[in-house]
N, C-alpha and C positions, 0 to 999 in steps of 0.2 A: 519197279516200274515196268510195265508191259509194253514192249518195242513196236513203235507202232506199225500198222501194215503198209505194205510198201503199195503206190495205187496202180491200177489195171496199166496193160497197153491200149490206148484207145485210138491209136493211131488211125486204124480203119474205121471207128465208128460212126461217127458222120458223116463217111461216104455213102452208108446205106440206107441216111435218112432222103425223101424228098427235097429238093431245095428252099419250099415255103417251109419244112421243118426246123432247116438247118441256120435258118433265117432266125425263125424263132427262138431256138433253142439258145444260138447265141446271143441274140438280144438279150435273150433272161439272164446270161451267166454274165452280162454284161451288167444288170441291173443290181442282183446276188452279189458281184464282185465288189461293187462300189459300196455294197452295204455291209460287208464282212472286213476283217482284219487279214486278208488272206489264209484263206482257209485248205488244210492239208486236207488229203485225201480221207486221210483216220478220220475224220472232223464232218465231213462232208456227209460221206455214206452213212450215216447216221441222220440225216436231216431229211424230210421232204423236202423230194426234188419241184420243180417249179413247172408248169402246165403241164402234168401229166409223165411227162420226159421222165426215163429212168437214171439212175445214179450214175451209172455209164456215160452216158448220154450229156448228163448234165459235167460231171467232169471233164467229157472232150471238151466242150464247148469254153468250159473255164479257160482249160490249158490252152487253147487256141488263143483266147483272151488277152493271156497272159505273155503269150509265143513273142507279141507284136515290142512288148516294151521291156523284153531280157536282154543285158550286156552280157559278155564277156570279162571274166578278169584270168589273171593267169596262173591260177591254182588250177592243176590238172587230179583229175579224183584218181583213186585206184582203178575205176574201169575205163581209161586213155579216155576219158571226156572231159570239157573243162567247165568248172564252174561258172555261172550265171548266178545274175541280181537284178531284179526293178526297184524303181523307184516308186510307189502305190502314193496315194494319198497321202495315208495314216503314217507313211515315212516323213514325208515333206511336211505337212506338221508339227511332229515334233522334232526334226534339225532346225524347222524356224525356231520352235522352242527352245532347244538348246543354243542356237547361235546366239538369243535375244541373254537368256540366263548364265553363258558361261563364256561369251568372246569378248564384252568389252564390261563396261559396270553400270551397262541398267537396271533399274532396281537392287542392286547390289548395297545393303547396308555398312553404317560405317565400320564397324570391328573389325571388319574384311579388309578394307580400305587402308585402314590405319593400323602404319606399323607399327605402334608400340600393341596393339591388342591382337592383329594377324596371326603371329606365330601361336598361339592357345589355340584358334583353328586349324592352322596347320597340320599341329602334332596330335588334336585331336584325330583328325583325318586321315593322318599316316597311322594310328593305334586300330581305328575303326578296319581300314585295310587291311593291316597286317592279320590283326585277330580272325575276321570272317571268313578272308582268303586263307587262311590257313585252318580254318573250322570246313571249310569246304571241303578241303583236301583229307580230313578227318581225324586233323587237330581236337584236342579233349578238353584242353586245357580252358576253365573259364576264363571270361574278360575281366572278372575283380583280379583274379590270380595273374592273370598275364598283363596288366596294367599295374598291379603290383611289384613282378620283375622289370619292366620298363623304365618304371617311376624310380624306385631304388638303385638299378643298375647292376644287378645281382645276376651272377650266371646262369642262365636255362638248368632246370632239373629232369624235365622229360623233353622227349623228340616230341611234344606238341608245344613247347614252350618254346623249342629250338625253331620249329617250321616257323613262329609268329617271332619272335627276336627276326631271324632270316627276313622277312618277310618288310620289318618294321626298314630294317637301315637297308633295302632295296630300294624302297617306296624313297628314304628322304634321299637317296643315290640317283632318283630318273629328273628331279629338277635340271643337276648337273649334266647326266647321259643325253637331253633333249639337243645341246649342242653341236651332239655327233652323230653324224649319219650313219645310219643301221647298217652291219658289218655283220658278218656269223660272229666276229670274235665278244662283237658288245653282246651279242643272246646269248654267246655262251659265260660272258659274264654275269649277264643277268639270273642265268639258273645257276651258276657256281654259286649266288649271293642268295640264294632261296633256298636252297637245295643243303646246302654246308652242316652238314654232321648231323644227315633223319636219312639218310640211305644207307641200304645194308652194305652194298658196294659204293665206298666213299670215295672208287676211282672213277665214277659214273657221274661225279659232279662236273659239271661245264665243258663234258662233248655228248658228242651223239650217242643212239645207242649204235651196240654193233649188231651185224647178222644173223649172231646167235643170243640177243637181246631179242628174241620175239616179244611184243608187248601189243594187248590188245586192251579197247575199253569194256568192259563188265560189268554186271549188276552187282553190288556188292552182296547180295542175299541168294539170289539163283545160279549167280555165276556165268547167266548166259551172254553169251558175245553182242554188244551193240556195235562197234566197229573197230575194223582192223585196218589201221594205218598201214602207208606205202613202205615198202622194203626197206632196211638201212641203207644200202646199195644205193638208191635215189638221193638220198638225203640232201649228200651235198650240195648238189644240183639244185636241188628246190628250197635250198635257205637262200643260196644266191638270189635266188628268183623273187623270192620272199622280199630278202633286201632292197631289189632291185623296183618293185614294188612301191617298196614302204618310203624310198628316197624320191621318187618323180616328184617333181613342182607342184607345188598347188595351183598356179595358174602356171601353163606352159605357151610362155610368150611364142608369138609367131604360130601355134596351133589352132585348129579351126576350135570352138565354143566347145563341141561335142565332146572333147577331149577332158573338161575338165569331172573330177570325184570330190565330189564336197569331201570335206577332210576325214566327220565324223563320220562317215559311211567308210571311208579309208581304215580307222584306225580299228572299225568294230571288223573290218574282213580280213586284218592282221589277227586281230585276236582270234576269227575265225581259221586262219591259212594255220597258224603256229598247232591251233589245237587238233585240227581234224591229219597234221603230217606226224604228231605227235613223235619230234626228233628225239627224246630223250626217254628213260629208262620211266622217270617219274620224273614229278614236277614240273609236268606241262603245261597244266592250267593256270598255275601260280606264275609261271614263265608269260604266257600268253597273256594275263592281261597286267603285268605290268607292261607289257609291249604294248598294250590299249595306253596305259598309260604316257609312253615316251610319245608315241605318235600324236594323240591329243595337247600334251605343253609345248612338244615341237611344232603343232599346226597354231600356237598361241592361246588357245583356250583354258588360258591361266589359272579359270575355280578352280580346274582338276587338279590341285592342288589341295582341296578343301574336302576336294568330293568320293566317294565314296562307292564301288558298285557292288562287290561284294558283299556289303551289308547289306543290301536288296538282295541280291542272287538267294544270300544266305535265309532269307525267309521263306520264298520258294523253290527250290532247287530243281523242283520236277520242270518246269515251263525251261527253265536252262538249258537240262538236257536234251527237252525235246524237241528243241527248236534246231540243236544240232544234228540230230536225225531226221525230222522232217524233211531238211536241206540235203542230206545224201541220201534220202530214199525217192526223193521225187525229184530225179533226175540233175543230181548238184543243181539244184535251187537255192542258194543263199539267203534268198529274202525271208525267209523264214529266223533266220538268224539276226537279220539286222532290224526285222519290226521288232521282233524280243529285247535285242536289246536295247535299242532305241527307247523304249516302253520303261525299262535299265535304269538308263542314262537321265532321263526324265524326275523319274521319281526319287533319282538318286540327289538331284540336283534341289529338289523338292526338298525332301528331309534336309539338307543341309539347309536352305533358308527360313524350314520350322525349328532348326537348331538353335541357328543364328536369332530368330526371334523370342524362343524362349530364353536363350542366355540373358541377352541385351533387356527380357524384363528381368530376368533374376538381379542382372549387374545395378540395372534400374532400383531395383527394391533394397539394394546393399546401398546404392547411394542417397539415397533417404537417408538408412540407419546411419551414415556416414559424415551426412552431409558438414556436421559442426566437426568432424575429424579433421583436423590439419595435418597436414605430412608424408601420409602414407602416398605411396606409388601403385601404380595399376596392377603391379604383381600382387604386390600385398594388400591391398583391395579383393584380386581375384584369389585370395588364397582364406581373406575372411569368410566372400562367400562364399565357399565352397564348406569350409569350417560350421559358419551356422548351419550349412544343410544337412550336415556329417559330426554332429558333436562326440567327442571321443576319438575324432581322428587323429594320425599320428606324420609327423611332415620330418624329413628330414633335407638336407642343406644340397644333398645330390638329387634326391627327387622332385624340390620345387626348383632346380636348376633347369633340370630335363624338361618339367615341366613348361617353362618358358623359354626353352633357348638360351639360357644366359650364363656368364661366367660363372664359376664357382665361388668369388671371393664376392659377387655382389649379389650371388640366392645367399650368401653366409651372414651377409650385413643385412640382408632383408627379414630373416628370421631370429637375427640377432635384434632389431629393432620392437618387431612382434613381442619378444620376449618381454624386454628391456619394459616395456610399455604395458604392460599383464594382460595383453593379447593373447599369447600361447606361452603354457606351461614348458620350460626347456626342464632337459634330464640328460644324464649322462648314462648310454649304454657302451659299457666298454671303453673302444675309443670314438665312438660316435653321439652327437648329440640328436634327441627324439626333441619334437617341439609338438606337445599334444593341444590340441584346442580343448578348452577348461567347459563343464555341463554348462556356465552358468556364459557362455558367454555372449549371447543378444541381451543376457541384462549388462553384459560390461557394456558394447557396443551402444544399446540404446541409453546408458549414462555417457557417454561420449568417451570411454574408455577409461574412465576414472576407477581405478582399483582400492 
């Protein structure tokens, strides 16, 4: 990926237009702004500029634009300037979006809803996670294979199997961690639990680095530098600050209006703050957005439980990156970061409700074939269809446990049933029992299980 160009100083350039220019000039970048997604400098100079006005020109005019509706937050960059954010449009859009899809249950189908079916979404969403975020990080390991160690309970055999294990009982760890206020000691729990046995130095798990831990971000092919995080020296100083952050009220009574950060703009500039101080040797990213995570079930937005962003990120990983450069090359500009992910969070929230809607028809089409079945439970329901879809699959008593959350002596009676009933073929390997689903079985099923 080629690092984009950082844009001119144009400080002086519209001083040297005429005023009826400057007039115009702005107008237009006023008109450009409103019709682009905020657009980087790399982005720009590349486009016809508008009446005539050179690329210079047209950029001041943006920036000025832009001058009037940047905050302040209090991540300070490596060049003693502190970061800024707007709010655009295309932001405020999609948080209404998300507020309406992930803070209370509009349109929210029932599987979600209902806890005896919830937890299959769940753990589906904690796997999606754990897999992608750690495929990010340049995990190898495929999703049959690392859903195979999941499902079974079988110890990791390579460190990309280790980073997505890590990764998985993180994820089901931040429902519980939402209850407590961000602390350095809880992030450095959170990368001891991501981090745990794929570093070379395994005393590097859950503190900082140190000073002679130089660590910079790089292209993995050229090698060339895209950015160098703040000194260890600082560190500590700016996790506090971090924390301190990430704990302020969502509404802070007795403050004037201005005061308040919608939440998800909060939780995406945490994941921003942790990545760009990059406190740790590795495993920053994987750090940083489960802190996306604590922040968002902390501010109540319960899908994220379901939801997923790395398996977005994981599709296009270039727009990712560049969104965090665009933001420290043009002057710590954040909003670069938070229309990205916003953009994220959306689509992330999407796929989940085409998940939920293809399952509920597949579960749909099982209970057709079902419907004269008496007895079965919604585990062993969702373990038929998963069976017709997968004939020759192999289920054992630990992995349709896992797979639903449930006790071991009642996935044991559920497969024990299956059996009992010539639903699935049981076998004894060892001291473990396999229960395969048999070729023939949408003809058991659709005889109403009559063997």
């Amino acid at each position: 990926m080629k690092k984009p160009q950082t844009p001119p100083n144009t400080v002086q350039t519209l001083f040297k237009l005429d005023v009826p220019d400057v007039l115009r000039v702005y107008a237009e970048a006023v008109r450009t702004e409103s019709e682009s997604n905020y657009r980087h400098w790399d982005t720009l100079r590349h486009l016809e500029p508008p009446g005539g006005f050179t690329h210079e020109q047209w950029w001041a005019a943006t920036k000025a634009v832009r001058a009037t509706a940047l905050k302040n937050f209090p991540l300070v960059g490596t060049n003693r300037r502190s970061f800024q954010y707007a709010i655009p449009d295309v932001l405020i859009e999609r948080l209404h979006r998300v507020d309406l899809g992930a803070g209370g249950s509009i349109g929210m189908t029932e599987p979600v809803t209902n806890p005896q079916t919830r937890d299959q979404y769940i753990l589906r969403s904690l796997f999606q996670e754990a897999v992608t975020s750690s495929q990010l990080e340049g995990a190898a390991t495929t999703r049959a294979v690392a859903k195979e160690m999941i499902r079974s309970g079988r110890p990791p055999r390579t460190r990309g199997e280790r980073m997505i294990l890590n990764n998985y009982r993180t994820m089901q760890n931040i429902a519980a961690w939402k209850q407590r206020p961000l602390d350095p000691a809880l992030i450095f729990e959170m990368h001891r639990m991501v981090t745990e046995g794929t570093l070379d130095d395994e005393s590097a798990a859950g503190r900082m680095r140190k000073p002679e831990e130089s660590v910079a971000v790089r292209d993995d092919i050229t090698d060339e530098a895209y950015h160098y995080p703040p000194p260890a020296e600082e560190l500590s100083e700016r996790l506090e600050a971090l924390c301190a952050f990430a704990n302020e009220p969502i509404l802070a009574e007795g403050k004037s209006p201005g005061r308040f950060l919608h939440p998800v703009v909060r939780a995406i500039l945490l994941h921003f703050w942790l990545a760009y101080d990059h406190p740790f040797v590795d495993g920053n990213g994987r750090t940083a957005r489960a802190l996306f995570y604590w922040s968002m079930l902390r501010a109540k937005y319960w899908l994220f439980e379901f939801v997923s962003i790395s398996e977005i990120i994981l599709k296009a990983p270039k727009p990712y990156a560049l969104s965090f450069l665009h933001a420290e090359t043009d002057g710590n500009d954040a909003t670069y970061f938070l229309i990205h992910q916003s953009e994220v969070i959306c689509r992330a929230i999407e796929s989940l409700h085409d998940y939920i809607e293809r399952k509920s028809r597949e579960l749909q089409g099982t209970a057709k074939l079902l419907r004269n079945v008496q007895g079965l439970n919604h585990r062993q329901q969702a373990l038929i269809g998963h069976a017709l879809r997968h004939p020759g699959m192999q289920y054992t008593v630990e992995g349709h446990r896992r797979s639903h959350g449930t006790v071991y002596q009642t996935a044991r009676q559920d497969l024990l049933e299956l059996a009992s009933n010539g639903w699935l073929v049981r076998k004894k390997v060892g001291k473990v029992f396999i229960f395969t689903a048999p070729a023939d079985l949408a003809e058991r099923v659709q005889t109403k299980g009559q063997v």
